[in-house]
Structures are given as structure tokens and as C-alpha cells.
N, C-alpha and C positions, 0 to 999 in steps of 0.2 A: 292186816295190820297196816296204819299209816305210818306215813314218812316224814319227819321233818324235812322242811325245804326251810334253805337258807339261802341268802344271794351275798356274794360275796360283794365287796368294796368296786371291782371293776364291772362288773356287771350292775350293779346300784347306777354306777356313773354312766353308765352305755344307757339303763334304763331315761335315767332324768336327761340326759344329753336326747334320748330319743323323744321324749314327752312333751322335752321344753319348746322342742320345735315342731310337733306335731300341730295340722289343724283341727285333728279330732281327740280330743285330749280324754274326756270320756273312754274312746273306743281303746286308747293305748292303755286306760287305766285296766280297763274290763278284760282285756286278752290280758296284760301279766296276771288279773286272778283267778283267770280260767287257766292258766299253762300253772299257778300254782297248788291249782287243786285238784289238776291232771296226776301233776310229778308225784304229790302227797299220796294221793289212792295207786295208782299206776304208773311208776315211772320208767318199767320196762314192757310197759304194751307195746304190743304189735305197729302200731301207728307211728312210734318214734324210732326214729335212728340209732340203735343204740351197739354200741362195739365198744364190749372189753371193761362196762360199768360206763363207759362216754356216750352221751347223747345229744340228739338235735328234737325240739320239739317246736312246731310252728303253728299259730293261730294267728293269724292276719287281726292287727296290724304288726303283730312282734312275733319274734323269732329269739328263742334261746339255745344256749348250748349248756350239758348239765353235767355234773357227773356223780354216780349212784353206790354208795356205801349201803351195800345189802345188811354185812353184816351189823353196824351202828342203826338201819334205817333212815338214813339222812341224805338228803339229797342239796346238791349244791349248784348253785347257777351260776357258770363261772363269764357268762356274754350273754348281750342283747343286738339285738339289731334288730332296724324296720323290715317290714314284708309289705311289700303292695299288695292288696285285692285278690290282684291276678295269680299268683303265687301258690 
């Protein structure tokens, strides 16, 4: 069963704050909708960080932190931040 994901107001802003300044604006767009259709089918996989319903999920060029309402099924992005490449 899928999850709602929701991004909240400061993460919204972490996202556009990181977009606006991005020079590859495409690739920022394309990682928040790939880490949002991660969270939705899988937001307690293996691959993410997650302690206590809190998690970290990263795909270059962005980096969120989420946290996971099993029992509603909703998932919330409460930060954003860049990830280089390297990462």
C-alpha cells in the first residue's frame, strides 16, 4: 500500500532555496521526484536511514530528511539540502 508524501512549508523552502540556485535545475527537479516516489512505495527500505519513524533519504543532487506515519500512511519531508555527485 502507498504513502502519502507531503513536504512541509520548510522543506518547500530548503527545496526552491536549493533549485533557485542550482545550475542543473532539471536534475534537482528529477531527484525530488524520484526520493518522492521512493518515500510513497518504500519509505522504510533498507537504503534509508531511518530511526524511530525519522529518516534520511539521498539521491544526488538532493538530500532529504522525512518522517513516517505508518499508521496514517503519510510521509512527511520536514528538510532539503544539496548533495554533490560525490556523495
Amino acid at each position: 500500500m502507498k504513502h502519502i508524501v507531503a513536504w512541509t512549508d520548510n522543506a518547500m523552502s530548503d527545496f526552491m532555496e536549493i533549485w533557485t540556485s542550482s545550475m542543473d535545475r532539471p536534475a534537482v527537479t528529477a531527484a525530488a521526484r524520484y526520493l518522492d516516489q521512493i518515500l510513497e512505495v518504500e519509505p522504510l527500505h533498507e537504503r534509508h536511514e531511518v530511526v524511530r519513524g525519522f529518516g534520511t533519504a539521498i539521491h544526488a543532487p538532493l538530500g532529504v530528511d522525512f518522517w513516517v506515519d505508518e499508521v496514517a500512511r503519510r510521509v512527511f519531508v520536514t528538510a532539503a539540502w544539496p548533495v554533490s555527485e560525490d556523495e
